[in-house]
N, C-alpha and C positions, 0 to 999 in steps of 0.2 A: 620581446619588447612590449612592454604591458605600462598599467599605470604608474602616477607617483601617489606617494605617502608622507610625513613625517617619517620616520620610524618610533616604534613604540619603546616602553619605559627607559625613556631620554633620558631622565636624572642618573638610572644607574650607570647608563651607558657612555654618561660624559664624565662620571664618578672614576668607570672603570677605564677609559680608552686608554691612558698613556700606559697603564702596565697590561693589558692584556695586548697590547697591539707589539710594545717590547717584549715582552714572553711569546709571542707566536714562534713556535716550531715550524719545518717543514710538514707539509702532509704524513697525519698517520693514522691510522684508520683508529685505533683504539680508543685513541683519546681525542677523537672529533665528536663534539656536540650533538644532541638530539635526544630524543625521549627513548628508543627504542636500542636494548641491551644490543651487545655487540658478539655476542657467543652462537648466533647464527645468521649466515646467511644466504640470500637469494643465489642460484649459478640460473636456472633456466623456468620463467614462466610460460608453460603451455594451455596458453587461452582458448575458450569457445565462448563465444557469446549470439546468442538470439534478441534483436530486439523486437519488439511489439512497437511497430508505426505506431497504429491506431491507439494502444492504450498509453503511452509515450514509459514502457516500463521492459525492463530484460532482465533474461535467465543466462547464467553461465555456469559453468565448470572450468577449473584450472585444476593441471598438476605443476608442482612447484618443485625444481627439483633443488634441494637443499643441503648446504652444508656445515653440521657443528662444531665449531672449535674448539668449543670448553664444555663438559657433560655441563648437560642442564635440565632441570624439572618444568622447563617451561618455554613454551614458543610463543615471541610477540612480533606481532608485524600492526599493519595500518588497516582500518577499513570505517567508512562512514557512508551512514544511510545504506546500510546493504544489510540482507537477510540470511544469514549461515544457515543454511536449510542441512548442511553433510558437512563432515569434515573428517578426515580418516590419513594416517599414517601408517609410511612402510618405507624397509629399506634395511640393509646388513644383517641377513637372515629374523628381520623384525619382523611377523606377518602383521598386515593389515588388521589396523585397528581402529577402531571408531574416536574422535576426542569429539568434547565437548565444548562449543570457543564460547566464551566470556567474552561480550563486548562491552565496552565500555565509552555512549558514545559521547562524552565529554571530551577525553582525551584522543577518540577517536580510534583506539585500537582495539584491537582482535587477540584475544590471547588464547593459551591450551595449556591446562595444567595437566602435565606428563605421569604425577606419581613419583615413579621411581627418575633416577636418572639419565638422560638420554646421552648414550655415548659418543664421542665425537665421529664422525663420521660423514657420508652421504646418505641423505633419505630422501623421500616423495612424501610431500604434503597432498592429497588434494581434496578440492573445494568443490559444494553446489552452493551458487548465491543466486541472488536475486537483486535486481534494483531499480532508480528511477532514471529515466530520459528528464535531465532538465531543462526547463525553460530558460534560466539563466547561462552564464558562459561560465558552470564549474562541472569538471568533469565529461561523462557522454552528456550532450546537448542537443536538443532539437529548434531549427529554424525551420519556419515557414516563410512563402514566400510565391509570388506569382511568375506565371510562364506562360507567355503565349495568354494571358489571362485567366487560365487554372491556379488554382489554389495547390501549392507542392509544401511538399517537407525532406528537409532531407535533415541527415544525423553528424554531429561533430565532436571534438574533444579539444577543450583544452584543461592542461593538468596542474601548470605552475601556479603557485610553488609546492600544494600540498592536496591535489585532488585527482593523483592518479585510483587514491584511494578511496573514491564515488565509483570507480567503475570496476575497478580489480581489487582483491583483498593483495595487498603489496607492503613490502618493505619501503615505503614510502619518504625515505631521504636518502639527498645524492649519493651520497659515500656507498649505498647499498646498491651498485651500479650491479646489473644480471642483462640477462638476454632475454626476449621477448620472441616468444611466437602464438601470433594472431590469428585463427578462425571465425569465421563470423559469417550467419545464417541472414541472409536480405531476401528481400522481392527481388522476381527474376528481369525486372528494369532497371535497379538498381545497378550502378559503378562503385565502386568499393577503393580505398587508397589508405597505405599506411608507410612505414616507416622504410620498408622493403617490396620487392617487387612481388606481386600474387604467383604463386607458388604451384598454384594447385587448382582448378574451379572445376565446380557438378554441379548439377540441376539435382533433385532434390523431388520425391513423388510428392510433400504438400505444395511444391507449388516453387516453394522457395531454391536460391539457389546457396551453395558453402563456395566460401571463398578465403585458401589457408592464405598465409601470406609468409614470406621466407623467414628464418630467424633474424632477429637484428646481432649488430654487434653488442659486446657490455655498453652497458650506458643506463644511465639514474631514469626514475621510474617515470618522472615528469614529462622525459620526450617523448611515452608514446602516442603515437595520434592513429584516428579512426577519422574517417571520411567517406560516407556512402549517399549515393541519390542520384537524378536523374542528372549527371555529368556528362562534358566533354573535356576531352581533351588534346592540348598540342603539341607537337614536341619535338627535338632535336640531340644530336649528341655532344658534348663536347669533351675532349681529355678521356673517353671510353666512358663517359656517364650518360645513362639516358636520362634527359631534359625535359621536364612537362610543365606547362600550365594548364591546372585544371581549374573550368569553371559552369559554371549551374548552364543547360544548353540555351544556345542562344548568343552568348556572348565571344566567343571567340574571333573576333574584329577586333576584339579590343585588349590580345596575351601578345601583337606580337613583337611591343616595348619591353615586356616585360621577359618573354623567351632570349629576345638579346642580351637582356641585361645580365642575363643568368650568365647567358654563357660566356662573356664576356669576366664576371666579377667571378662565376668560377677558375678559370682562365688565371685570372689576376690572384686569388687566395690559392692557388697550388703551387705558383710560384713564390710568393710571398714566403706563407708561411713554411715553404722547405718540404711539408709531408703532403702527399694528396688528398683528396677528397675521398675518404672510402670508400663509402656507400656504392652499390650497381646505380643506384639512382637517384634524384632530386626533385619531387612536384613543389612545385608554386602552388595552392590549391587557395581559389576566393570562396569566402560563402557571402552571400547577404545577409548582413546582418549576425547574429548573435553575440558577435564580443567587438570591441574595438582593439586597433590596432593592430599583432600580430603574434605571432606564440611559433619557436624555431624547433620544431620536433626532429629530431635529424630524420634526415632523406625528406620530409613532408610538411614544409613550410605549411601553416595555416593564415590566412588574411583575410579580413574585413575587405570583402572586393573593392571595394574605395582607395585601399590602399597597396594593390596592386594593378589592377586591369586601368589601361591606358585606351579612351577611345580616340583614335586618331583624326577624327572629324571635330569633336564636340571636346574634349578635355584640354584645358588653359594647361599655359606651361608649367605652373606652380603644383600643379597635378602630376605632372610628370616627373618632376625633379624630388614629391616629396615620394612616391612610387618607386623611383630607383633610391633615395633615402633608406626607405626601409626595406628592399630587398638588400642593401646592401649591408646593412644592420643583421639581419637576420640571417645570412647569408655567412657572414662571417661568427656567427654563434655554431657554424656546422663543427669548428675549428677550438674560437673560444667558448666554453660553454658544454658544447658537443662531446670532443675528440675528449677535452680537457676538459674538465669539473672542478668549479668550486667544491669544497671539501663539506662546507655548512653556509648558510645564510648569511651569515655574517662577512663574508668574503664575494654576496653576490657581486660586489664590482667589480667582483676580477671578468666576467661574463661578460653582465651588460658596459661598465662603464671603455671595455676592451671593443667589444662590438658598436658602442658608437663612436670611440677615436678611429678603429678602422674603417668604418664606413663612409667617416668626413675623410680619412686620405684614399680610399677608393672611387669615391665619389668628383674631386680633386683630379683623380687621373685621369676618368675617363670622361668628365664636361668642366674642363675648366670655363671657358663659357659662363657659367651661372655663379661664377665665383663662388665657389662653397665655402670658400677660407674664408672669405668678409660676412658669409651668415655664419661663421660658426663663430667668431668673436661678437657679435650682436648679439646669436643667440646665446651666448655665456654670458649675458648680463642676468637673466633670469636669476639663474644658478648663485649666481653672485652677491643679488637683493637678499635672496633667502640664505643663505651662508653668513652675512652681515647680522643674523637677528639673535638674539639669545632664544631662540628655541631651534636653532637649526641642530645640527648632529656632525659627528666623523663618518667618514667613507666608510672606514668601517665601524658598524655599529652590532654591539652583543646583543644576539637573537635568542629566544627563551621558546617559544612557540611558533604555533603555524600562524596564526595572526598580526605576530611581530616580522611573521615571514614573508606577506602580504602587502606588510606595509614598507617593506624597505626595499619596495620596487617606486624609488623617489624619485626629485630630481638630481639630490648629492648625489648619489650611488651612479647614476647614467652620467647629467652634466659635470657634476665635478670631477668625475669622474674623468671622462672624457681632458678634461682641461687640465687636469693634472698631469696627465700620459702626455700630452702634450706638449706641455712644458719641458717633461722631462726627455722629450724625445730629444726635445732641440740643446736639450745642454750633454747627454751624453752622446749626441752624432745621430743620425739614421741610419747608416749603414750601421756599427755597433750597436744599436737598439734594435734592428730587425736582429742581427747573428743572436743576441739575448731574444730575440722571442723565438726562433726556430730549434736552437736548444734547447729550449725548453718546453715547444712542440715534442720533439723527437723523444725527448725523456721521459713525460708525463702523458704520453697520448695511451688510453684507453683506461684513464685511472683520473685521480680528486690531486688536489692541488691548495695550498695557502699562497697568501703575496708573500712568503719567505721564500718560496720555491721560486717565484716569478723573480725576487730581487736579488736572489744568487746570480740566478742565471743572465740575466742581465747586467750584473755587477759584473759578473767575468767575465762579459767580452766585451765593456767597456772599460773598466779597469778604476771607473770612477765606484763615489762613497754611494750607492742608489740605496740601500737598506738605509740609513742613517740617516739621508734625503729624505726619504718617502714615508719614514715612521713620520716624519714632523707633520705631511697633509694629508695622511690616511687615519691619521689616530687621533688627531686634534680637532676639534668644529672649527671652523674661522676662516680666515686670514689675514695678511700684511697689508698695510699700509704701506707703501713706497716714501718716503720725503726727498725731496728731492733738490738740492740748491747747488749756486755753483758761484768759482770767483777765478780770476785770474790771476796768478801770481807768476811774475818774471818770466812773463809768456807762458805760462802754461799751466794749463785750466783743471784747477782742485774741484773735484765734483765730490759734493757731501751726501750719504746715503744714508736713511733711518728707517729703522721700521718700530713699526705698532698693529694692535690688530683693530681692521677698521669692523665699525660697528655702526649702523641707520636707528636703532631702538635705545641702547643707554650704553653709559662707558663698558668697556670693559676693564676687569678687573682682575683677570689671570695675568697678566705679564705675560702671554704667553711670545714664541720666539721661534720662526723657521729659517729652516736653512733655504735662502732664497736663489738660486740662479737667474743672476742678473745681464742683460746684455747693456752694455753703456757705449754708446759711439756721437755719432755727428749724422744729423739727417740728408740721405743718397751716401752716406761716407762707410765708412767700416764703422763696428762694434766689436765689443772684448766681454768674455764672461766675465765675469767675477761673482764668489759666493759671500754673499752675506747672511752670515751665520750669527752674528751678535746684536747688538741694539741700532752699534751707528758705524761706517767707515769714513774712509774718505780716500778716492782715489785719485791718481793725476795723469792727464791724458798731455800727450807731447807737443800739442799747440792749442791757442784759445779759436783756433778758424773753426767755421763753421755754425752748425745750432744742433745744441745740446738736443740728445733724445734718450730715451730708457725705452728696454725692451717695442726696439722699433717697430719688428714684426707682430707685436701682437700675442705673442703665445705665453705671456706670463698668468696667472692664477691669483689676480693682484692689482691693488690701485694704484697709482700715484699719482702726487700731488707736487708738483715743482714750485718753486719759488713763480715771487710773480714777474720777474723781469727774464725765465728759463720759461715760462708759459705764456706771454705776451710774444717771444721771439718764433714760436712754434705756430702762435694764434696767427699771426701776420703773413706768414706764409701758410697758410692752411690751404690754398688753390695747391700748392706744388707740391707737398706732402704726398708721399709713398701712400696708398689706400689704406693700408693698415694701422701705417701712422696718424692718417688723419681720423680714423675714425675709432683708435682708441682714445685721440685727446675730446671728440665728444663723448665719449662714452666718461670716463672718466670725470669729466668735467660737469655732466648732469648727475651724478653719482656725490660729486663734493659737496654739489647743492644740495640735493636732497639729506646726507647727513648735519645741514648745517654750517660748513665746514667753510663753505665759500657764497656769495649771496647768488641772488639769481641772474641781476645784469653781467656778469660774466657767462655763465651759458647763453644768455640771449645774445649778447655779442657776437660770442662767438659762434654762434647758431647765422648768424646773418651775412658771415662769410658764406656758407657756401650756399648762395642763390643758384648757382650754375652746377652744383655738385652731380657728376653723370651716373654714379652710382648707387643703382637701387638700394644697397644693404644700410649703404649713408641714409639715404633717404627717410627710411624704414625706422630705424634709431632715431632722428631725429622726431620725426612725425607722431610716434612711438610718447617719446617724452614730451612734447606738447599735448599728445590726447591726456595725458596720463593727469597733465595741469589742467588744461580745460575742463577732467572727470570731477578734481578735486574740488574745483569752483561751481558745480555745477547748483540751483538754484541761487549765486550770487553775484555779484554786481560786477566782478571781474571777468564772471562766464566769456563775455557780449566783447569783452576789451581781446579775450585771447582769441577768441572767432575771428577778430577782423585782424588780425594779428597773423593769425594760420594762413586767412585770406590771401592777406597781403603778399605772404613770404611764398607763398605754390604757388599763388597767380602767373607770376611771369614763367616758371621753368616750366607750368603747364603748357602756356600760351604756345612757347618754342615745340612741345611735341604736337600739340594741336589734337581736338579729337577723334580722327582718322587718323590710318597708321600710312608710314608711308614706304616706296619701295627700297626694298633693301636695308631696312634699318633693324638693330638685334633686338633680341629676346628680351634681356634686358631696357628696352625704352619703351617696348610694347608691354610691361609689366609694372615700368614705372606710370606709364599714360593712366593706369589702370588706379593705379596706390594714388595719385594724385587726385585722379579723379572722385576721389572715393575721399580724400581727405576733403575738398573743397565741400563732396555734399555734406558729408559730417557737420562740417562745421558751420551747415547754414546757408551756404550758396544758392541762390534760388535760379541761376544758370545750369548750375551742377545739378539741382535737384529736379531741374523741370526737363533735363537732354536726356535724365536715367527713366524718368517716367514716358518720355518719348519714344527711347527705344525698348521697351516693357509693351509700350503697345503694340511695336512692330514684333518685335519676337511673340506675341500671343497668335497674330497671323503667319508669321513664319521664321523660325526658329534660326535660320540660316543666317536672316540678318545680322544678328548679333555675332561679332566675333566672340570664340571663346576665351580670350583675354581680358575682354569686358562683360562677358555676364557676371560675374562675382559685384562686380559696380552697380552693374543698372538691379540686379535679385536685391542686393543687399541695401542699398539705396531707397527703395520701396516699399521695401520690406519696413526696412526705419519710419518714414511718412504714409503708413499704407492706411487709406480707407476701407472701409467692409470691403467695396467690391473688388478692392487690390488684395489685400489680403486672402477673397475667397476665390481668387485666382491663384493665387499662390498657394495657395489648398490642392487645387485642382491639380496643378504641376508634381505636388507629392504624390497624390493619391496616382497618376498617371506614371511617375517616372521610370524607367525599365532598371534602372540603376542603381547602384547606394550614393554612387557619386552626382547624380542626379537628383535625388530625394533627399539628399544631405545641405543640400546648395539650397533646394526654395525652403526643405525646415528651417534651417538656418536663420534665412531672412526673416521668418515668422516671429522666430523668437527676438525677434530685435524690436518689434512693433513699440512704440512709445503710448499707443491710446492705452488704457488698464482694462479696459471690455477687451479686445482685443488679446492684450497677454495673459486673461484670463482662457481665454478658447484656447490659446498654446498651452496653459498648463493643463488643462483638461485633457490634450493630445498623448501628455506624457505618460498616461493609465488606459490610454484606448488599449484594445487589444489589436489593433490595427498596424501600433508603433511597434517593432524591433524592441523587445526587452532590453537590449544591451543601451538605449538611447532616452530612456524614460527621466537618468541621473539627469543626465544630459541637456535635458530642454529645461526641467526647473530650474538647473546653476545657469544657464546662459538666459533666462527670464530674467532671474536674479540680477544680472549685471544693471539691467536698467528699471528692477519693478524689485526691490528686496524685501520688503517688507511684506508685498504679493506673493511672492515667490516661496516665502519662510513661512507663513500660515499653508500654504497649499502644502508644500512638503512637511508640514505635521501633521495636519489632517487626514494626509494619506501615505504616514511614516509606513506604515508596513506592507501596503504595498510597494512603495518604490525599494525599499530592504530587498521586497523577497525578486525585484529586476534585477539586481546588481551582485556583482563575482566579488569574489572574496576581497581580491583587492580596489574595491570600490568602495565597501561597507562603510567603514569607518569615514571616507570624507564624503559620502551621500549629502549629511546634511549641515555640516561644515561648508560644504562650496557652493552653498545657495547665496549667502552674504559673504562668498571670500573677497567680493569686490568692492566691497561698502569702504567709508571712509568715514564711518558715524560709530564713535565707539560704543554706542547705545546698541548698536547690530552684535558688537563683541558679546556684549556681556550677557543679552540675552540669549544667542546662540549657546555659550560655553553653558550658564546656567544649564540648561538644558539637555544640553549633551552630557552634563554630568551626573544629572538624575536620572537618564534613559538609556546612558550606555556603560561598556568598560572601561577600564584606566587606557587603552591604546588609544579609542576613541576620542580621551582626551586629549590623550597627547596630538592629535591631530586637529580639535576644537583648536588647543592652545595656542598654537601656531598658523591656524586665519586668524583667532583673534588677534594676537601679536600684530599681525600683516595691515590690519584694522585699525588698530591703535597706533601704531607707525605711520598709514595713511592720515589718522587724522591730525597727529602733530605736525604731521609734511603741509597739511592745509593750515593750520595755524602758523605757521611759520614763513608759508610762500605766498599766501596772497597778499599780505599788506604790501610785498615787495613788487606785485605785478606792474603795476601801473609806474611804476618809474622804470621799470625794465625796460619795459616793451616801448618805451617814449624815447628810452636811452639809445637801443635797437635802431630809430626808424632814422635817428637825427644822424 
C-alpha cells in the first residue's frame, strides 16, 4: 500500500484500453509483458549478504539456482546500482565457468553472453556484488533514529515495484516468482526479520553474528524483506501461526491493538478466503521513519510506526481506526497480491484495488462502530473528482517500464478500484462473489493471474455476465452519469434512466456507454436491480407510494442527478433518510455544482437541513465542501461571507456536544466535538481560536490535560495562528517526540503556519538532516497548501536534493504537488512549463493532471462565487 500517481503515457494508454483490456487472455507466462526474455528462469535464490553500518554499503554472494527452457546464448535478469565483482556458471556436467555480466544501467539489467548455446536444463548462476544502504525507501535502506536519546540505525527494505534489484541481482518481475533463501552477517545486538522464520544463528570470531533464515515459498521478487537493529518483539499464535509485532525497543505499550488485530483479521481471511495463511509466520514490523505508509512482503509486513503501533494512553481514535485500516489492507495482500500475483503492472489492481475493498469489508465486521461503510462512500469522492477529468486513466492501464510501474500505484488502481468491486459485489450477491473469489484462490494460489482469470471465476459461480460488466470500468477512464426522472401513470410510477459520462473539466466526447447495475426502489422500501446497458430505459414500479430513490445503499461507481420534483421529495425528508442515502444526495448534490450542472443555492439548501446530522462521515463531506469554497474565495470578498456562514451552521450542533466530553457518549461524538471544533477555528472563530491556545498552554505543563481526541485541534489550531514563541514550541515537541505518531502531529501543525517567515523555517526543515528523508516531499507540498508560490521557489532551488529523499514512486509528483492545491491557473502553467524542460514524458503526464486539477479549480471559482452571496442568504431565510 504505497503512493498514488497518474499513470504514465496516458495517450497510449487510453488509445489502446478497449482492445487490449478485450484481448486479455487468462494468465500465461509467455506472453506476459516486461523487458526481460522469458527462456530462463529463477527456481531458488541463495543469499548472503554483509552489511557495513558504518559505511551504509554491502557485500554479497548468491547462487541462483536456474532453469532454461529454450537453449539460449544469453542470460538476462535485473540489477541497479550493484557492482559484479564474480560471476560464474555450472550445472549438467557443465564445469564452472567464469561469465562476464554486461550491465546496462539505463535499463537496469544484468546480462551474460554465453557464446555457444546453453542447453535447456538446470544450472547454478552465482554472484559476488557489492552495493549501497540507501537513504531513501528504495531497496536495502537505512534509518536513523533516537532511543533512550542515542542516536541508532537500523537497516530495511522495501522493493515494490522494481527495486528488489538494488539489493539482489534478480529476475525482477512478478511472473518470475522463485524462492528465496536469506543470510545475513549483523552486529551481535542486532534482531534480524524476514519473510520466514531464522533458521539457523552463530556468532561469528569478527564479532559479528550470521543469521540464515528459512526458505520462503515461490513468490515475485518484490516481497522479499530484511529487517535488522536493535528490536523487540511481541507475539502470539493464531490458526498455528506465530504472531509478532516488531518494534525499535522501547515501544512495545503500544503492539497490543495491533497484535489483536492480527489475529483476529488473520482469523477472518482463512475463512474467507477458503485457503489458509501459509506461512509458519507473520511480523507486523514498525520502523521510524524511512518510507511512508506500508509495503506487504509476505510473512513480514513493513510500516511506518505511525501507521501501525497504537499508544493506548496518548493515540486519538482516528489513529486507531486508520492502524487497523491498513493492517487490514496489507494483511489481506498475504492472500491477494501474495498467494496470488498480478501477472504484470498493468493488472496491479487486481492487488491493491482487491486489498482495499477487503479491508473496508474486514474492517466492517469487526468495528462496525466507526461506520467504515459511510467513510468509504465519502472517501470515494476523491477517486471520483479525479475520474471526472480528461486526464484521469483505466483501472487498467499498459505499463511499458519500471517508472510507468511506480506510477500506477494511484488512486484509480486503489479507489476505483475498490469501488468497482464493490459495486459489483452487490449485483452478483456476496455469498456468489466470495464462492468466485475462493475458486479462484484454490486455483491460482502460488502462481500470476489476469482479471480474466479473476472474472471466469467469478462469472461461474454467479452465473451473471461479470467479464462483459467489468471490461466496460476496467478498460474505459470515466463514468456514468445517472439521469434520473419519474411520472405516474394509471397508478404506477415510469421511472426514466439515462446515462452519460459525467465530466468537472470539458464535455466529453466519446459517447462512451457502461453496463450499469442499478438498484431502483422507494426509500426504507424494497429495491430491483436492473441493467442499464444502453443510453436511456425506462422502468415501471407497481405503485406510485413512496419516494423515489436510486442505488440507495451507496455502492454504485456513479452520479445521479434526478429530476427536481424526485430530488426536492428526497431533500425534505433528508432527517429520516437511511445514512447512506442521505449522504449520497450530498454528495452528489455538491458534485452537480461543481460541474455546473445545478447552481449552488441548491447545495446550500440542502446543506441546511442537516443542522442536527449525528454522523461524523456526514459531517466530514459537508464541512469538506464548504472548506473547499471558502479555499476558492480566499483573498476575496466572499471569503468573510462563507466564514460566517460555516460559523453559523456548526455553532449550534457544536453548542449540543459542548467542549468537554461527556459520560458515556461514543467515539463517534468525541471525534465529531473534535472536527467541529477545528472547523470553527479554521474559519476564524476567536472562541474557537483562543480555547486551542488555552489548552496548548496547559498541555505544555502537562500533557495529560489534553484528551487525545482533541490534541489534533488544539496542535493544529496553533499551529495555523502560531507566533515565534508557539511555533518554537512546537519545534520543541518534534525535536522531543519518542514517536513518528507524535513528531508527525506538531510537524504537521508547523506546516500550516500562515506568517511567510514562519513557513520559510518549515521549509528549511524539509533538507535538515535531522528530518526522516521519507517526509522532506512532504512538508514542502503541505507548505504549499497555504504559501505556493513559497513553497515552489523553495522546492527548485533545492530540486535535487529533495529527488535524491524520495522513492521511486514519489519522483515524478515531488514537484507537481507543491501547487496541487492552488486555484490560480498561473501556478498550472508555470509548474507544467517546467516540468517539462527538467523531466521525462511520465513526469508530465503527472505535471498534466495537477495542472488540469488547477485549472478545474479556477473555473469552479469563476463560476461559484458570483453565486455565494444569494446562496447563503437563500440558506439562512
Amino acid at each position: 500500500m504505497r503512493h498514488y500517481r497518474a499513470s504514465g503515457a496516458l495517450a497510449m494508454a487510453l488509445a489502446l484500453a478497449a482492445a487490449t483490456a478485450q484481448a486479455e487472455a487468462p494468465f500465461s507466462f509467455a506472453t506476459t509483458p516486461g523487458k526481460l526474455p522469458k527462456d530462463v528462469i529463477p527456481l531458488l535464490y541463495d543469499a548472503h549478504l554483509v552489511p557495513d553500518m558504518a559505511a551504509d554499503t554491502f557485500r554479497g554472494t548468491q547462487r541462483v539456482e536456474i532453469e532454461v527452457l529454450r537453449a539460449t546464448k544469453r542470460i538476462v535478469l535485473n540489477a541497479a546500482n550493484l557492482k559484479i565483482e564474480r560471476a560464474a556458471l555450472s550445472g549438467r556436467g557443465l564445469a564452472e565457468r567464469s561469465l562476464a555480466p554486461v550491465l546496462d544501467e539505463k535499463q537496469e539489467t544484468l546480462a551474460f553472453e554465453l557464446g555457444a548455446p546453453l542447453a535447456p536444463g538446470r544450472y547454478t548462476l552465482a554472484l559476488t556484488f557489492s552495493g549501497q544502504i540507501n537513504r531513501e525507501g528504495r531497496g536495502l535502506f537505512q534509518v536513523g533514529y533516537k532511543a533512550g536519546g542515542l542516536e541508532k540505525k537500523l537497516i530495511a527494505t522495501t522493493m515494490e515495484p522494481s527495486d528488489a534489484r538494488r539489493m539482489l541481482p534478480t529476475w525482477d518481475e512478478p511472473a518470475f516468482r522463485a524462492r528465496f533463501k536469506l543470510t545475513v552477517d549483523l552486529p551481535a545486538s542486532f534482531k534480524a526479520y524476514s519473510n520466514t522464520p531464522v533458521e539457523k544463528q552463530e556468532k561469528l570470531a569478527t564479532g559479528l553474528q550470521r543469521i540464515s533464515f528459512a526458505p520462503t515459498p515461490k513468490m515475485p521478487s518484490y516481497l522479499v524483506v530484511l529487517v535488522a537493529g536493535d528490536m523487540e518483539r511481541v507475539s502470539a499464535r493464531q490458526d498455528g501461526v506465530d504472531i509478532g509485532v516488531v518494534t525499535t525497543a522501547g515501544k512495545l505499550g503500544s503492539t497490543a491493538f495491533p497484535l489483536q488485530a492480527t489475529k483476529d483479521l488473520l482469523r477472518y481471511y482463512n475463512n474467507y478466503f477458503g485457503v489458509p495463511y501459509p506461512l509458519a509466520k507473520l511480523d507486523q514490523i514498525a520502523i521510524p521513519g524511512g518510507f511512508n505508509g506500508a509495503m506487504e512482503n509476505w510473512g513480514g509486513i513493513v510500516y511506518n510506526e505511525s501507521t501501525l503501533l497504537v499508544d493506548p494512553k496518548k493515540s486519538p481514535e482516528d489513529v486507531k481506526k486508520l492502524t487497523f485500516e491498513v493492517n487490514a489492507h496489507e494483511m489481506a495482500h498475504q492472500w491477494f497480491g501474495n498467494l496470488v500475483t498480478m501477472a504484470w503492472w498493468d493488472n496491479l489492481w487486481l492487488n491493491e484495488g482487491f486489498a482495499s475493498w477487503m479491508a473496508a469489508k474486514a474492517t466492517e465486521h469487526f468495528h462496525p462502530e466507526w461506520r467504515p461503510h459511510l467513510d468509504g462512500i465519502a472517501g470515494r469522492e476523491g477517486v471520483l473528482n479525479l475520474d471526472a477529468r480528461k486526464t484521469t486513466h483505466p483501472i487498467q492501464t499498459r505499463i511499458d517500464n519500471e517508472e510507468q510501474a511506480a506510477g500506477a500505484f494511484d488512486a484509480i488502481t486503489y479507489e476505483k478500484g475498490q469501488g468497482f468491486l464493490r459495486m459489483l459485489e452487490a449485483y452478483v450477491g456476496e455469498d456468489q462473489f466470495r464462492k468466485g473469489i475462493r475458486a479462484y484462490m484454490a486455483k491460482h494460489q502460488y502462481s500470476n493471474t489476469t482479471t480474466a482469470d479473476l472474472w471466469a471465476a467469478i462469472e461461474k459461480a454467479s452465473g451473471k455476465p461479470v467479464g462483459k460488466l467489468a471490461a466496460d470500468w476496467t478498460t474505459q477512464p470515466g463514468y456514468p452519469l445517472i439521469s434520473v426522472s419519474q411520472a405516474c401513470v394509471d397508478g404506477k410510477r415510469q421511472v426514466s434512466l439515462a446515462q452519460e459520462q459525467f465530466r468537472l473539466d470539458e464535455p466529453a466526447l466519446d459517447n462512451r456507454l457502461w453496463n450499469v447495475p442499478l438498484q431502483v426502489g422507494t426509500v426504507n422500501g424494497k429495491a430491483w436491480y436492473t441493467l442499464l446497458a444502453n443510453r436511456s430505459t425506462t422502468i415501471t414500479q407497481g405503485s406510485c407510494d413512496g419516494t423515489l430513490v436510486v442505488d440507495p445503499h451507496s455502492v454504485g461507481f456513479f452520479r445521479i442527478q434526478y429530476d427536481r420534483a424526485s430530488f426536492d421529495a428526497l431533500a425534505a425528508n433528508a432527517a429520516r433518510l437511511p445514512d447512506p442515502t442521505r449522504l449520497k444526495l450530498l454528495l452528489d448534490a455538491w458534485s452537480l455544482v461543481t460541474a455546473g450542472r445545478t447552481q449552488l443555492d441548491a447545495y446550500v439548501s440542502l446543506v441546511a437541513r442537516y443542522g442536527d446530522e449525528p454522523r461524523l462521515a456526514l459531517w466530514q463531506s459537508i464541512l469538506s465542501n464548504l472548506g473547499t469554497l471558502e479555499r476558492l474565495a480566499r483573498g476575496e470578498p466572499e471569503q468573510a461571507l462563507i466564514r460566517r456562514f460555516v460559523i453559523d451552521f456548526v455553532g449550534p450542533r457544536f453548542s449540543k456536544l459542548g467542549w468537554e466530553p461527556k459520560a458515556g457518549e461514543s467515539s463517534e461524538d468525541r471525534q465529531l466535538r473534535a472536527l467541529l471544533a477545528a472547523t470553527l477555528a479554521r474559519a476564524g472563530d476567536e472562541r474557537a481560536i483562543g480555547e486551542a491556545r488555552e489548552r496548548f498552554a496547559r498541555y505544555q505543563a502537562d500533557p495529560a490535560s489534553v484528551s487525545p481526541d482533541m490534541l489534533d485541534f488544539v496542535v493544529n489550531t496553533v499551529g495555523r495562528y502560531a507566533d515565534g514563541a508557539t511555533y518554537a514550541a512546537l519545534g520543541k515537541h518534534v525535536a522531543a517526540a519518542g514517536t513518528d505518531e507524535e513528531r508527525n502531529r506538531f510537524g504537521a501543525a508547523m506546516t500550516l503556519a500562515q506568517d511567510p517567515a514562519l513557513a520559510a523555517s518549515t521549509l528549511g526543515m524539509a533538507i535538515s538532516p535531522q528530518v526522516p528523508v521519507n517526509l522532506a516531499s512532504v512538508i514542502v507540498s503541505s507548505v504549499g497548501r497555504e504559501h505556493p508560490d513559497q513553497a515552489w521557489a523553495f522546492a527548485v532551488a533545492n530540486r535535487d536534493v529533495l529527488l535524491k529523499s524520495t522513492d521511486a514512486m514519489g519522483r515524478n509528483r515531488a514537484l507537481a504537488s507543491v501547487v496541487a492545491a492552488s486555484s490560480d491557473t498561473r501556478h498550472a502553467d508555470m509548474m507544467e512549463g517546467y516540468v517539462g524542460q527538467n523531466f521525462g514524458p511520465d513526469a508530465l503526464v503527472e505535471a498534466r493532471r495537477v495542472g488540469n486539477g488547477i485549472r478545474v479549480r479556477a473555473a469552479q471559482k469563476a463560476r461559484l462565487l458570483p453565486q455565494v452571496r444569494a446562496a447563503l442568504q437563500s440558506a439562512q431565510q
